[in-house]
VOGU-3710 file (C-alpha; in Angstrom, 3 decimals, decimal comma):
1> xxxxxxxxxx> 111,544/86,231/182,552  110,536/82,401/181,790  107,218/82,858/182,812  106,704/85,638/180,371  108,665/83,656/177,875  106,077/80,686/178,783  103,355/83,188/178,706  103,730/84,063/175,110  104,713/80,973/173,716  101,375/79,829/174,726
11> xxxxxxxxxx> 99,656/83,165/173,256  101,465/82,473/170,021  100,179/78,637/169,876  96,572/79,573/170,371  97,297/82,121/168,072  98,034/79,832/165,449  95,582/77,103/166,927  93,060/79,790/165,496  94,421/80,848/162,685  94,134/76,757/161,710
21> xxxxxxxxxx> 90,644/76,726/162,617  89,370/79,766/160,967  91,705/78,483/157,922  89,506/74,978/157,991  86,170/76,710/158,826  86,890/78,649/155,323  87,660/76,063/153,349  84,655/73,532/154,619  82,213/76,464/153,286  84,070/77,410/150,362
31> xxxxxxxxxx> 83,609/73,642/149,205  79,981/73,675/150,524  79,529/76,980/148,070  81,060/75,187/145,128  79,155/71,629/145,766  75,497/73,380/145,777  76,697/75,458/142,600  77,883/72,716/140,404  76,342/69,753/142,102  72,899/70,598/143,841
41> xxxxxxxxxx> 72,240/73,987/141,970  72,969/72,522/138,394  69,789/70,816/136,312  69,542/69,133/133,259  68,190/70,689/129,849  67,102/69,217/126,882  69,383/69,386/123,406  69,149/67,903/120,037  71,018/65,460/118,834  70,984/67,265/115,444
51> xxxxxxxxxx> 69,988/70,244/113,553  66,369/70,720/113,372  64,761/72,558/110,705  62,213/74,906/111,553  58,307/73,699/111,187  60,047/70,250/111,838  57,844/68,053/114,288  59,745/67,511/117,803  58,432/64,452/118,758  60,660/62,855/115,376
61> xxxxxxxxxx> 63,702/64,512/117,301  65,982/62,401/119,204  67,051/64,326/122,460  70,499/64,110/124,574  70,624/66,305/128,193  73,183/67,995/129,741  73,700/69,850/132,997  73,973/73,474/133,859  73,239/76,029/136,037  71,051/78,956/134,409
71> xxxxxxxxxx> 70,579/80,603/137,427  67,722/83,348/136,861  67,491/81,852/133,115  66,585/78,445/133,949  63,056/78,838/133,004  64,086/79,845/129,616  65,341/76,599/128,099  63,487/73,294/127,821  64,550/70,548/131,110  64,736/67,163/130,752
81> xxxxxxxxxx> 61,470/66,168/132,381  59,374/64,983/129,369  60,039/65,195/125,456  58,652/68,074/123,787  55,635/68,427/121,752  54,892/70,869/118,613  57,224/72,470/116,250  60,579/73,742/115,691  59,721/77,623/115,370  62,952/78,110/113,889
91> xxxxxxxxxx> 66,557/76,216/113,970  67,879/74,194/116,686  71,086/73,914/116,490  72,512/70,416/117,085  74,152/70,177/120,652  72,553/73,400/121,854  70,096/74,803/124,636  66,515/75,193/122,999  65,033/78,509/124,178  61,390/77,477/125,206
101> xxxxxxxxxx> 60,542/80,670/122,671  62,047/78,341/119,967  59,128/75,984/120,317  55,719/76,391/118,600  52,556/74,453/119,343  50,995/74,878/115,647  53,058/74,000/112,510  54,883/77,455/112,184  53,687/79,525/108,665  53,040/77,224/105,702
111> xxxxxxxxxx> 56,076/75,608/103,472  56,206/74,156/100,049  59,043/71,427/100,258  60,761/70,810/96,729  63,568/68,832/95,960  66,334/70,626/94,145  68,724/69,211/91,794  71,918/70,879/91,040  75,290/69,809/89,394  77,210/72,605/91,309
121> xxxxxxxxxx> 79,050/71,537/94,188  77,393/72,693/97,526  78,923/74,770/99,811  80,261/74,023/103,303  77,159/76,454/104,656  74,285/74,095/102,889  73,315/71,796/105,839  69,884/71,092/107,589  68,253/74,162/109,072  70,627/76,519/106,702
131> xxxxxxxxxx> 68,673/79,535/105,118  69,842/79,386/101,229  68,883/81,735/98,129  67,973/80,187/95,125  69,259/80,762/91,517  69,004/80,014/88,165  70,498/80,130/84,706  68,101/79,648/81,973  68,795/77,364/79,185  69,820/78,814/75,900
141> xxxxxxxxxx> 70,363/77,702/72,302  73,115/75,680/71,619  73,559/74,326/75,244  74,266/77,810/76,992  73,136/79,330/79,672  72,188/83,327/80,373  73,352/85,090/83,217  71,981/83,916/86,905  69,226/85,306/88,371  68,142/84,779/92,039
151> xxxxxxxxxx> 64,743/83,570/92,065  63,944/83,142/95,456  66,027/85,189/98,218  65,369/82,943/101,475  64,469/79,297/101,501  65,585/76,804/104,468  67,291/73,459/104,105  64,849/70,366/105,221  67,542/67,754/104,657  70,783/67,472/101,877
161> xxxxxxxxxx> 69,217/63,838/100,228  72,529/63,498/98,140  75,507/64,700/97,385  78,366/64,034/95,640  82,803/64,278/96,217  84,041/67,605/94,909  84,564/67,631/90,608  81,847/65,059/90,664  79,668/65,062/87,676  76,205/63,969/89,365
171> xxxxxxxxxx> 73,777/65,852/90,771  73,558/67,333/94,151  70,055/66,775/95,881  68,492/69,152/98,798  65,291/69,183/99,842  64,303/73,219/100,554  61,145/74,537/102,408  59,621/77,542/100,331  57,036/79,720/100,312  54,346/78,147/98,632
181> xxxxxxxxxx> 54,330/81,859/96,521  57,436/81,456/95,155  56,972/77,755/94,896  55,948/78,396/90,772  59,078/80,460/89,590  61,073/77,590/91,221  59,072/74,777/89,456  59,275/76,809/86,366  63,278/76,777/86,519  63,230/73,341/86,969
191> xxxxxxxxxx> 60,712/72,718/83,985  62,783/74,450/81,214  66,258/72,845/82,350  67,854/76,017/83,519  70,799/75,760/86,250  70,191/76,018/89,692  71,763/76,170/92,356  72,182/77,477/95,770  73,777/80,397/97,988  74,084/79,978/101,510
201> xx> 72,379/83,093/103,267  74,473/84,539/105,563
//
């Protein structure tokens, strides 16, 4: 009777000797499997340190890099080997992965940049890289204005040059990029006085 009492005591503690080991084996490769994932697997990727405007040159961007793992989408995104040459092909958001499809070797399409004044207050959506309609109020008799019109349905923010505190009475200034076709109608607002001002797209 106490050798079989021996017997299985010594059964049980190998038993658990075991279960120890396999328990330890697991969690060794468990950490291995989460090191090479967000350690070894994980690469660094290029993102801008603001928004950039599309046709903007990249080599005036100033770049920060962060780590990730892509997996099968890691060729998709610039890496932080070298800065990148050519053109914003459309906007780069500011803190964001750039999509290698977001980059253009030639100046993208052809844009008229005009500075816009406008005594309206501008919205929380008018910011670099924002796609804005413009319109306008032309200038009546007597100091009033007709209805607004939208002249030009999609222009992008270049840069907001100033603007003013809410129930300010100066003028808000935004540099747009515009088709160089619709680039007369908008001088033409801004010739005879008429209000303009802007919509963000949406």
């Amino acid at each position: 009777m106490a050798t079989n009492t021996l017997g299985n005591q010594v059964k049980l503690g190998s038993n658990q000797s075991l279960t120890r080991v396999t328990g330890v084996i697991v969690a060794l490769a468990l950490i291995v499997v989460v090191a090479k994932f967000f350690i070894f697997d994980q690469q660094r990727y290029l993102v801008p340190s603001r928004t950039v405007a599309p046709g903007e040159p990249l080599d005036r961007v100033d770049w920060d890099t962060v780590s990730a793992n892509l997996g099968n989408l890691a060729g998709h995104y610039l890496p932080a080997l070298n800065p990148p040459h050519g053109y914003a092909a459309q906007t780069l958001a500011s803190g964001q992965l750039v999509p290698k499809a977001s980059v253009a070797r030639l100046q993208p399409g052809s844009f008229a940049r005009l500075v816009i004044s406008t005594k309206t207050q501008l919205g929380l959506g008018i910011r670099t890289g924002a796609k804005v309609a413009i319109w306008a109020s032309e200038k009546l008799q007597n100091n009033q204005f007709d209805a607004p019109k939208r002249i030009v349905a999609n222009a992008v923010v270049a840069r907001v040059l100033k603007q003013q505190i809410m129930f300010s009475s100066g003028s808000q200034q935004v540099e747009l990029m515009i088709s160089p076709i619709q680039t007369p109608i908008v001088l033409s607002a801004m010739a005879s006085d008429s209000a303009i001002f802007l919509v963000a797209g949406q």
